[in-house]
N, CA and C atoms as a LAMMPS dump frame, in Angstrom:
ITEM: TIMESTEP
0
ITEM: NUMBER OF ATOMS
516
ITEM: BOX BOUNDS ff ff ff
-5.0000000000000000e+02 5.0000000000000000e+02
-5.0000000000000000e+02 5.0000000000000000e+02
-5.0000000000000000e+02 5.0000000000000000e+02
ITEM: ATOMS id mol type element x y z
1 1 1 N -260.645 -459.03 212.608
2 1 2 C -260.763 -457.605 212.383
3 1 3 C -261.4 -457.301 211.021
4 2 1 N -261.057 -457.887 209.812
5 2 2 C -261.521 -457.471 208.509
6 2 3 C -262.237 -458.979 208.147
7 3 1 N -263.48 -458.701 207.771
8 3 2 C -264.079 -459.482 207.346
9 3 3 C -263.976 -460.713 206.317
10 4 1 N -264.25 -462.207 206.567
11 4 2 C -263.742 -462.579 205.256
12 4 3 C -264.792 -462.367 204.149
13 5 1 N -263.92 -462.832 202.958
14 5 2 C -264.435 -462.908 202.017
15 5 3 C -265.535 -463.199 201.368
16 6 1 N -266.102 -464.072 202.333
17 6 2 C -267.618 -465.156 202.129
18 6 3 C -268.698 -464.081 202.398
19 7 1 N -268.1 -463.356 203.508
20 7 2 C -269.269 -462.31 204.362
21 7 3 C -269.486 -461.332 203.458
22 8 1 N -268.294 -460.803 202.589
23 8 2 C -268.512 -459.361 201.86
24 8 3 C -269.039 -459.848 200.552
25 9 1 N -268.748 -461.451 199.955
26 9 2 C -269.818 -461.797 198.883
27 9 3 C -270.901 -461.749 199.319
28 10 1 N -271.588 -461.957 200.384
29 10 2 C -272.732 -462.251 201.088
30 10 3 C -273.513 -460.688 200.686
31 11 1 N -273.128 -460.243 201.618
32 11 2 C -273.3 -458.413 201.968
33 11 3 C -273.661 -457.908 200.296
34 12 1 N -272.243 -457.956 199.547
35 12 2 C -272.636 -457.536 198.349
36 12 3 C -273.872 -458.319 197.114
37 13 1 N -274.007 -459.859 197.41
38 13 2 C -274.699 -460.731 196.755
39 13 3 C -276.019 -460.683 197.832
40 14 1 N -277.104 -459.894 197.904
41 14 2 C -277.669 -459.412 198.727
42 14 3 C -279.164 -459.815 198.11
43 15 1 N -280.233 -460.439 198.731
44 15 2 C -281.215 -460.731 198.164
45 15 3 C -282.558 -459.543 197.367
46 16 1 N -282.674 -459.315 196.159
47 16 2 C -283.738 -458.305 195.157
48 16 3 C -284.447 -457.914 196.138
49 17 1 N -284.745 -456.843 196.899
50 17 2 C -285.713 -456.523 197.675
51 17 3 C -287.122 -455.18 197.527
52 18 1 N -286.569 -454.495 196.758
53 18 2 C -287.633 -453.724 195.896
54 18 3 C -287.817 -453.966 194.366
55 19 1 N -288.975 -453.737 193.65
56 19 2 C -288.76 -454.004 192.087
57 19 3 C -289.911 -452.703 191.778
58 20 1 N -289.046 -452.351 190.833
59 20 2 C -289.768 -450.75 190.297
60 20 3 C -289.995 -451.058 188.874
61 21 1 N -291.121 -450.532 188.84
62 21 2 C -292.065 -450.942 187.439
63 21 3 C -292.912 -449.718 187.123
64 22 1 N -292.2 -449.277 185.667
65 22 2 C -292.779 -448.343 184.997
66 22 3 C -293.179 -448.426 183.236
67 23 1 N -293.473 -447.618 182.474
68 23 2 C -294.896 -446.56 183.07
69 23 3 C -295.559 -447.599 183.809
70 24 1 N -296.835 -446.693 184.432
71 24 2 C -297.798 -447.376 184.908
72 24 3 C -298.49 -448.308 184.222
73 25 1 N -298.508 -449.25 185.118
74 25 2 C -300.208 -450.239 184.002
75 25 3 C -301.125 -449.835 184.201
76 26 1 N -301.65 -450.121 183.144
77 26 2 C -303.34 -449.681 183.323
78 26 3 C -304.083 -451.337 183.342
79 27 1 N -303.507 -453.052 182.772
80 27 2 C -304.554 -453.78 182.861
81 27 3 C -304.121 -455.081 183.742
82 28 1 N -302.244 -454.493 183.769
83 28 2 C -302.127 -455.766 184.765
84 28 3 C -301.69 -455.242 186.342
85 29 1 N -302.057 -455.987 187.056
86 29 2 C -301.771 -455.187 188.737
87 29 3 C -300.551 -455.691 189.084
88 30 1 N -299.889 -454.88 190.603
89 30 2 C -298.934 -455.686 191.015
90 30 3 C -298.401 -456.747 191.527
91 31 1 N -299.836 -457.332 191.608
92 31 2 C -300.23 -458.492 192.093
93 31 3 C -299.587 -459.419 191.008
94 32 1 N -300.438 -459.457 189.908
95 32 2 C -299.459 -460.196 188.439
96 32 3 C -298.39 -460.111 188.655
97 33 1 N -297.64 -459.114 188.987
98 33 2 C -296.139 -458.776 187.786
99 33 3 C -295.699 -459.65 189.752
100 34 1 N -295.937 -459.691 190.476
101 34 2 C -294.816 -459.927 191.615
102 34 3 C -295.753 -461.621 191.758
103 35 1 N -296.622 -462.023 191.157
104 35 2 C -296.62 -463.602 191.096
105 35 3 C -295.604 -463.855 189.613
106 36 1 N -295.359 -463.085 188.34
107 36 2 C -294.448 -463.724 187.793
108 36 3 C -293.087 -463.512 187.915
109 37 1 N -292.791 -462.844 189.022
110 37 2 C -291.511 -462.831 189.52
111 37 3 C -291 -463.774 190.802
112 38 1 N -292.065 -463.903 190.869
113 38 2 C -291.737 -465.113 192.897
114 38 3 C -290.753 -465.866 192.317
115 39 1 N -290.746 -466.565 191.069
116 39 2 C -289.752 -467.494 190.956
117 39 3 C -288.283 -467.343 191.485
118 40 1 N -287.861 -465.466 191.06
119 40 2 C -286.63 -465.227 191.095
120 40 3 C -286.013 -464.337 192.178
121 41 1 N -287.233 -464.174 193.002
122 41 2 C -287.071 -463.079 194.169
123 41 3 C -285.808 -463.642 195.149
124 42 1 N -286.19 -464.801 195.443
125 42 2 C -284.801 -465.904 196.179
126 42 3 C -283.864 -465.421 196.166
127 43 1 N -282.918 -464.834 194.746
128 43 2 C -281.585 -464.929 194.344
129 43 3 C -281.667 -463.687 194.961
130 44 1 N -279.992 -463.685 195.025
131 44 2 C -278.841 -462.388 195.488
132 44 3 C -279.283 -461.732 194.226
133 45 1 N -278.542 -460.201 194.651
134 45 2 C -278.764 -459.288 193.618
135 45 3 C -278.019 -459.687 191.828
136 46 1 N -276.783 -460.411 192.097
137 46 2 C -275.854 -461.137 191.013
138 46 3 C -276.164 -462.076 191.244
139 47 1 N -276.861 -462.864 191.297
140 47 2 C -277.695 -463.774 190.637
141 47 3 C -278.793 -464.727 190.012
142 48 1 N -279.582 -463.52 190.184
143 48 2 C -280.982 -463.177 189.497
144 48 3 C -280.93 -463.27 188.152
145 49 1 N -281.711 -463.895 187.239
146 49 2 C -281.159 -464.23 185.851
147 49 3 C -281.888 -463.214 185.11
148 50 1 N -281.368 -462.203 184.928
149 50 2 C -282.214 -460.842 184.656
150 50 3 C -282.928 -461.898 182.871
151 51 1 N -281.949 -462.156 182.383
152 51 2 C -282.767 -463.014 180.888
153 51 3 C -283.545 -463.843 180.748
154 52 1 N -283.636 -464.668 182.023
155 52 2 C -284.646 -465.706 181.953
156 52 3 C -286.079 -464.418 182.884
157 53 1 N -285.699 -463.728 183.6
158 53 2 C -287.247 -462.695 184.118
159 53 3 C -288.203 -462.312 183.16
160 54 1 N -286.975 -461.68 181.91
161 54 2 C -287.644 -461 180.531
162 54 3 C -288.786 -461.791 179.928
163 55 1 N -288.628 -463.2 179.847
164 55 2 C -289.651 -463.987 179.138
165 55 3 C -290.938 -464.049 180.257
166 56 1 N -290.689 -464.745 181.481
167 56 2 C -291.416 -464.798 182.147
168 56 3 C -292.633 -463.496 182.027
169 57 1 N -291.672 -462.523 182.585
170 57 2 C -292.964 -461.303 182.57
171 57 3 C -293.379 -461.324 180.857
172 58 1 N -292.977 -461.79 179.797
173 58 2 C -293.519 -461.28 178.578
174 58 3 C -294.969 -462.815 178.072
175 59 1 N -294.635 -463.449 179.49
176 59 2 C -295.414 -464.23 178.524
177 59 3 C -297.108 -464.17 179.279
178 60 1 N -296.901 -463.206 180.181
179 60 2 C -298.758 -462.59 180.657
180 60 3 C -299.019 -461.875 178.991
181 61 1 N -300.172 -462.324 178.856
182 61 2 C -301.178 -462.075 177.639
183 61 3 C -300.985 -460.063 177.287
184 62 1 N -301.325 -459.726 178.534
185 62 2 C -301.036 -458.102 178.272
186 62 3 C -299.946 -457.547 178.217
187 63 1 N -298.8 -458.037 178.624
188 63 2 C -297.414 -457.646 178.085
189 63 3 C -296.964 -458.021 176.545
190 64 1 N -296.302 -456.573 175.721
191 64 2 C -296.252 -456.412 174.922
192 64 3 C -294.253 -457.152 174.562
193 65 1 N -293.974 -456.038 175.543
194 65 2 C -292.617 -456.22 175.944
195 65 3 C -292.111 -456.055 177.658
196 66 1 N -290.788 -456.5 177.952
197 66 2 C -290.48 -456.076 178.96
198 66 3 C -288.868 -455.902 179.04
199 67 1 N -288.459 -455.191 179.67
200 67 2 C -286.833 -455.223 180.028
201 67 3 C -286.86 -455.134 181.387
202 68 1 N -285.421 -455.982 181.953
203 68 2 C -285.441 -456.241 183.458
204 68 3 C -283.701 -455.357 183.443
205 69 1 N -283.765 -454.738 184.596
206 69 2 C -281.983 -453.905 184.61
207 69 3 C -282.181 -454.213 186.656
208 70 1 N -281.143 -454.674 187.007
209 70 2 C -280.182 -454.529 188.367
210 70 3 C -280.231 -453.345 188.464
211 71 1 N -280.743 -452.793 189.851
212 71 2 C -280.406 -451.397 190.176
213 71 3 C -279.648 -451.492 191.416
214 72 1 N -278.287 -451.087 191.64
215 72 2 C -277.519 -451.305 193.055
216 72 3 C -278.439 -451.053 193.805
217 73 1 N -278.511 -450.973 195.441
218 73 2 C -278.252 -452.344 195.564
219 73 3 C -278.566 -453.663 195.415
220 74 1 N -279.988 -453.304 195.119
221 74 2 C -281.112 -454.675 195.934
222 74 3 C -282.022 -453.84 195.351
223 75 1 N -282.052 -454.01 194.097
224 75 2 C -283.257 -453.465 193.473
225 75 3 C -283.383 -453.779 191.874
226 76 1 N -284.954 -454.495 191.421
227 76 2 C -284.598 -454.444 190.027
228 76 3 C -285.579 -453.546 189.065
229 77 1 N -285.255 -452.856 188.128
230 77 2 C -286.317 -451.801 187.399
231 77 3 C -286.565 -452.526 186.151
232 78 1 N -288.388 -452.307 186.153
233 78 2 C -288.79 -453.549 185.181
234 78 3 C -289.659 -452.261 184.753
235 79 1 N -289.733 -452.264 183.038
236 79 2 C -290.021 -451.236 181.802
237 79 3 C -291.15 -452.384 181.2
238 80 1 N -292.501 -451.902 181.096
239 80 2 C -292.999 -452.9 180.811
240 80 3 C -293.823 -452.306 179.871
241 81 1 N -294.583 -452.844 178.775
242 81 2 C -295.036 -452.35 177.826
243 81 3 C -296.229 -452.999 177.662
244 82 1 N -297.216 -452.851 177.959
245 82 2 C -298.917 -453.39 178.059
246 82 3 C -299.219 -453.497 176.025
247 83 1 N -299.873 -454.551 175.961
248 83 2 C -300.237 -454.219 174.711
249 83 3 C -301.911 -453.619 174.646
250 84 1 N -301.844 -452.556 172.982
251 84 2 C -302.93 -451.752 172.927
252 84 3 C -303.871 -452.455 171.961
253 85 1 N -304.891 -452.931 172.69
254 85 2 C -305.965 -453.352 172.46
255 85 3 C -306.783 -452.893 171.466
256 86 1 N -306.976 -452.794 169.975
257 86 2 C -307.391 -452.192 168.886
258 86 3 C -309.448 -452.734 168.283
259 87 1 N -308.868 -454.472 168.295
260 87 2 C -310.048 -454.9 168.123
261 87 3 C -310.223 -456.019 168.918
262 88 1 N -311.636 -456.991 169.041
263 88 2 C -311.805 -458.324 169.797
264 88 3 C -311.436 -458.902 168.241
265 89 1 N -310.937 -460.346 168.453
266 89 2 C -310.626 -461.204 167.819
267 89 3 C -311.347 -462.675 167.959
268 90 1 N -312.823 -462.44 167.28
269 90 2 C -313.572 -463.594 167.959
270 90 3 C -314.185 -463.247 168.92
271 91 1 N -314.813 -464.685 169.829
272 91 2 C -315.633 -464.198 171.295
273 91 3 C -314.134 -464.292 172.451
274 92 1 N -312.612 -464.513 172.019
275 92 2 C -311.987 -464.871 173.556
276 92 3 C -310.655 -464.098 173.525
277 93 1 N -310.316 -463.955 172.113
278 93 2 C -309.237 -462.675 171.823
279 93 3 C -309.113 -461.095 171.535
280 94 1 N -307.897 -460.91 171.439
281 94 2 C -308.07 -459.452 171.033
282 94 3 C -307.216 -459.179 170.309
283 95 1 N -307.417 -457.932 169.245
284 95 2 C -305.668 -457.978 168.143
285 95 3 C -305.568 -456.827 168.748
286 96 1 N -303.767 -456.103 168.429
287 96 2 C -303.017 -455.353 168.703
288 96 3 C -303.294 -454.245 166.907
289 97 1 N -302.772 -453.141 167.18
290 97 2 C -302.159 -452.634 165.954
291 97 3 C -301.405 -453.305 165.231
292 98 1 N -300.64 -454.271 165.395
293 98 2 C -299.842 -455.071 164.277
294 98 3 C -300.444 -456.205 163.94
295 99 1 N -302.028 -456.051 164.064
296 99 2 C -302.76 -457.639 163.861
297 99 3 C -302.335 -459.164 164.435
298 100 1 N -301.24 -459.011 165.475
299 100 2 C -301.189 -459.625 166.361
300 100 3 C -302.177 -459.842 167.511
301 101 1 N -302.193 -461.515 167.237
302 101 2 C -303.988 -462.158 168.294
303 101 3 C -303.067 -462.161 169.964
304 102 1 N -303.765 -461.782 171.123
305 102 2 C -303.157 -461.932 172.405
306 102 3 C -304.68 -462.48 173.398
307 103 1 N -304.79 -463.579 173.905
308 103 2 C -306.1 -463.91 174.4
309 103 3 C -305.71 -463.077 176.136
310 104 1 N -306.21 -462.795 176.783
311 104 2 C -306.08 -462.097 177.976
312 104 3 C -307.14 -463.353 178.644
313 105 1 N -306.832 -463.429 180.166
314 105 2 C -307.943 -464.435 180.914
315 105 3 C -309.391 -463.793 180.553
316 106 1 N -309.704 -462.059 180.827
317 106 2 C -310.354 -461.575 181.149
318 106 3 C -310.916 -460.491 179.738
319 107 1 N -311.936 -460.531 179.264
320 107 2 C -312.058 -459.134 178.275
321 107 3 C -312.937 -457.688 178.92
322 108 1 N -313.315 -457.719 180.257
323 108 2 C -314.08 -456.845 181.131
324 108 3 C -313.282 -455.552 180.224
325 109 1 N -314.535 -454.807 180.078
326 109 2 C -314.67 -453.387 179.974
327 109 3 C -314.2 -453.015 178.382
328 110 1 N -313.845 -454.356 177.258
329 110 2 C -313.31 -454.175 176.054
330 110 3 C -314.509 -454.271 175.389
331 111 1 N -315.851 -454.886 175.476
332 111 2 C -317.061 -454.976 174.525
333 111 3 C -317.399 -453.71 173.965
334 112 1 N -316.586 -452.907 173.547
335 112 2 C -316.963 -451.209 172.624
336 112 3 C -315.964 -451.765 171.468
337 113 1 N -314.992 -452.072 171.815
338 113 2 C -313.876 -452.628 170.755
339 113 3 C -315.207 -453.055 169.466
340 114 1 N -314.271 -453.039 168.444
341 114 2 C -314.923 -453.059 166.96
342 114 3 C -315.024 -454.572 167.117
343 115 1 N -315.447 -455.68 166.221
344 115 2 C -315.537 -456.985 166.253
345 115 3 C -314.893 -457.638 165.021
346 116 1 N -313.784 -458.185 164.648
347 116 2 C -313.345 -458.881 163.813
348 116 3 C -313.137 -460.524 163.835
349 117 1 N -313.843 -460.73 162.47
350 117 2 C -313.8 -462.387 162.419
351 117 3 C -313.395 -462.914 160.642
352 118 1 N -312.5 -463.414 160.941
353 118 2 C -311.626 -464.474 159.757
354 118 3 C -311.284 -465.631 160.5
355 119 1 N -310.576 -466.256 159.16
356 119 2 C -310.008 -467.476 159.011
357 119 3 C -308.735 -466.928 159.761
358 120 1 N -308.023 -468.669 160.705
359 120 2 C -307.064 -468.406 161.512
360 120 3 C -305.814 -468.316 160.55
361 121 1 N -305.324 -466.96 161.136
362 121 2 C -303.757 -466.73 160.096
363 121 3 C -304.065 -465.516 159.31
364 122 1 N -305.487 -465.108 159.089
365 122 2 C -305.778 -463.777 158.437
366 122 3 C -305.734 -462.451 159.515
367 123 1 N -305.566 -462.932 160.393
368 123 2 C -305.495 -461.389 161.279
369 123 3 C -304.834 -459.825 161.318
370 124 1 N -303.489 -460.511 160.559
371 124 2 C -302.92 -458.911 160.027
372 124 3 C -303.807 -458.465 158.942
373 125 1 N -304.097 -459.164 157.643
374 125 2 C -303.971 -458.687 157.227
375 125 3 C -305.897 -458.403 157.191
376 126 1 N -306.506 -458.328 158.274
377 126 2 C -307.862 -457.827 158.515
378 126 3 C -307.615 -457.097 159.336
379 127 1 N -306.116 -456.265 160.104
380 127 2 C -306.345 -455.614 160.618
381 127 3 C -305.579 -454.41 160.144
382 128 1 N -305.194 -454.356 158.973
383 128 2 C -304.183 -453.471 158.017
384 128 3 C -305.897 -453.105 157.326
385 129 1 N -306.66 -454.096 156.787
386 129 2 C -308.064 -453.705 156.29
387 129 3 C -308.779 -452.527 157.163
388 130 1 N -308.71 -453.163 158.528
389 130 2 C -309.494 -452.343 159.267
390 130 3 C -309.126 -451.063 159.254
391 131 1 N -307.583 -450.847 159.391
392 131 2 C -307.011 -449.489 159.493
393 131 3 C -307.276 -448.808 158.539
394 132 1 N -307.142 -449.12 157.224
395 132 2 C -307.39 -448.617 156.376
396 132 3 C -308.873 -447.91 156.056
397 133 1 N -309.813 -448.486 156.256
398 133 2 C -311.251 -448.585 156.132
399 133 3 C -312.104 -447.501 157.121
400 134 1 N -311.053 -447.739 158.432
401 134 2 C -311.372 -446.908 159.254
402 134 3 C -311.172 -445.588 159.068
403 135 1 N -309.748 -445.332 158.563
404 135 2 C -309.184 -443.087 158.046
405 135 3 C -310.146 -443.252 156.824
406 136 1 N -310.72 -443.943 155.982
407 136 2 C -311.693 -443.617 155.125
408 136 3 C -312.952 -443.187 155.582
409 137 1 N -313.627 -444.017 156.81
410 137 2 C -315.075 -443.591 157.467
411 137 3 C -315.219 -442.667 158.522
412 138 1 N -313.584 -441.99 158.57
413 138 2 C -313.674 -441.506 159.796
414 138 3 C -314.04 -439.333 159.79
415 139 1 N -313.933 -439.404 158.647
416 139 2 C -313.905 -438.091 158.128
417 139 3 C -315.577 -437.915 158.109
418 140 1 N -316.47 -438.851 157.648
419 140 2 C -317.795 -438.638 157.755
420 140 3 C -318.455 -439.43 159.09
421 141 1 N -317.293 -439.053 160.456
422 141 2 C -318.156 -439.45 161.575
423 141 3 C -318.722 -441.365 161.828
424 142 1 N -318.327 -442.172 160.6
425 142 2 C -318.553 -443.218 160.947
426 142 3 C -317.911 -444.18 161.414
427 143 1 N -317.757 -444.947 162.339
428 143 2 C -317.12 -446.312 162.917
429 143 3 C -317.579 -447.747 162.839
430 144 1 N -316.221 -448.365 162.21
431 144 2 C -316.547 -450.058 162.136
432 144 3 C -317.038 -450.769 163.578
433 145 1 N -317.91 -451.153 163.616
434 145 2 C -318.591 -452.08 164.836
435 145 3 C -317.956 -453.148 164.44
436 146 1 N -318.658 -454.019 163.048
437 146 2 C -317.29 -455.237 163.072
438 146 3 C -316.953 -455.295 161.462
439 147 1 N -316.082 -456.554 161.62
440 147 2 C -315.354 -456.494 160.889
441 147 3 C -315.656 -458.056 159.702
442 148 1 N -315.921 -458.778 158.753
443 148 2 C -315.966 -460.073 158.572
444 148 3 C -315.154 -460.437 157.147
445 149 1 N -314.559 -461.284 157.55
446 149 2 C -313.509 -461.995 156.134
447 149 3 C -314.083 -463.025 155.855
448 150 1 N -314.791 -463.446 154.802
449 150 2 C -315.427 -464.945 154.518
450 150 3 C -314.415 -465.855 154.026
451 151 1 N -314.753 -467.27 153.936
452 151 2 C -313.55 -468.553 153.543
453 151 3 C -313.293 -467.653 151.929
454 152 1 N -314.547 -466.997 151.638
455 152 2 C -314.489 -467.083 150.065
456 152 3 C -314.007 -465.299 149.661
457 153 1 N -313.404 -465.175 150.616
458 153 2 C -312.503 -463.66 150.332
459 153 3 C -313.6 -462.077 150.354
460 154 1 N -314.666 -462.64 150.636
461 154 2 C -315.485 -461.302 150.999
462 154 3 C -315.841 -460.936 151.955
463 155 1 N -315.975 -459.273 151.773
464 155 2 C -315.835 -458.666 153.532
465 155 3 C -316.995 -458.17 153.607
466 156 1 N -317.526 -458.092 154.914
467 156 2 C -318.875 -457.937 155.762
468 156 3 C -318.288 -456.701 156.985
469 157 1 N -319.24 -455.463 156.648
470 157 2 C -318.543 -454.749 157.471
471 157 3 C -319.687 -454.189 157.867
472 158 1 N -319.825 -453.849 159.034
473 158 2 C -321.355 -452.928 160.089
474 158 3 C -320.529 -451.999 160.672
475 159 1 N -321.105 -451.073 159.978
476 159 2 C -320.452 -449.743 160.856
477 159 3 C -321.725 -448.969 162.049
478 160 1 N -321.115 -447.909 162.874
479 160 2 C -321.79 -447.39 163.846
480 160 3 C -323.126 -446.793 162.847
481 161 1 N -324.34 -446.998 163.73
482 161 2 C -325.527 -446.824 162.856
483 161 3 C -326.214 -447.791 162.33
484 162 1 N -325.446 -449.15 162.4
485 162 2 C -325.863 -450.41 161.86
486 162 3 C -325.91 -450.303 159.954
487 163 1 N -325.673 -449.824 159.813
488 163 2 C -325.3 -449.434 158.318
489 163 3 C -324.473 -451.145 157.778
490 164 1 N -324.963 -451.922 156.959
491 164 2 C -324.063 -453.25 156.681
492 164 3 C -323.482 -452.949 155.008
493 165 1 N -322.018 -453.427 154.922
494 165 2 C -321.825 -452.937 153.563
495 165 3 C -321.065 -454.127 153.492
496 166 1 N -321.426 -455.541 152.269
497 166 2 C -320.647 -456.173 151.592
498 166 3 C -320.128 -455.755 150.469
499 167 1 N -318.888 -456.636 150.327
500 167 2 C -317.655 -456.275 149.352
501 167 3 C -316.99 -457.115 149.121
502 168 1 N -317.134 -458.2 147.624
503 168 2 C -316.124 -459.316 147.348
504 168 3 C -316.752 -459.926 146.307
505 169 1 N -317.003 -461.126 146.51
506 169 2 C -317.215 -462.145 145.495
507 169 3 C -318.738 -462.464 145.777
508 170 1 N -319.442 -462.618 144.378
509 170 2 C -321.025 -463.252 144.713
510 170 3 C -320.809 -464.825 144.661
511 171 1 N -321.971 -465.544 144.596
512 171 2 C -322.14 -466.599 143.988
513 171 3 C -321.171 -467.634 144.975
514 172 1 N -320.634 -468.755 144.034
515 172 2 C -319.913 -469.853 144.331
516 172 3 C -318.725 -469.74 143.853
């Protein structure tokens, strides 16, 4: 008459069957986010390792952040945070606002991005330069195209217009 126990763990330990993902993306599809989840789709709703998902989805190139939450029944809501693409980093990366490098497989449709090139490990602080450089040129209509840090601490900068302006050290 009343069910055992095994059946109503069953019933209640119920396999993830929708996953809701917001805001929208704009660079990764759902295609991505539900190949880096196949691993965990298997499990019941309690026992899905919501902490081990978090890394997984954070370690696609365009995720910034992510949080994973259980939604009764059979459902999990994934908050995902795309990172914002500021400059290219080289010919295969790209930095963030916090001068953090993120290589993406793909750079389609980013070649307007400004162009920055240093030594590896200088990236914040060429991209704290850039920011800066940029609310200075931006009042007279001009924009950094790229950006250059030499071994020998001087900067190479081409702004929109092709305009080239060095700044640093001469000589040897």
């Amino acid at each position: 008459l009343f069910p055992h126990r095994a059946e109503i763990g069953n019933y209640l330990n119920r396999p993830v069957e929708r996953v809701r993902i917001g805001p929208e993306l704009e660079r990764v599809t759902e295609g991505e986010v539900t190949s880096l989840l196949a691993a965990y789709m298997h499990e019941g709703f309690f026992d899905i390792d919501v902490v081990g998902v978090k890394p997984s989805l954070e370690s696609h190139p365009w995720f910034a952040r992510a949080e994973v939450k259980r939604v009764w029944p059979d459902s999990l809501a994934l908050s995902l945070v795309e990172e914002l693409a500021i400059a290219r980093w080289g010919e295969k990366s790209l930095l963030n606002q916090y001068g953090e490098v993120f290589t993406p497989e793909h750079l389609d449709g980013l070649g307007a991005l400004p162009l920055l090139t240093g030594a590896k490990g200088s990236a914040p602080r060429m991209m704290e330069q850039y920011q800066v450089i940029s609310q200075i040129l931006s009042p007279a209509g001009l924009r950094i195209e790229q950006l250059v840090l030499s071994d020998r601490d001087s900067w190479e900068l081409v702004v929109s217009g092709g305009l080239r302006i060095v700044a640093g050290r001469t000589g040897v």
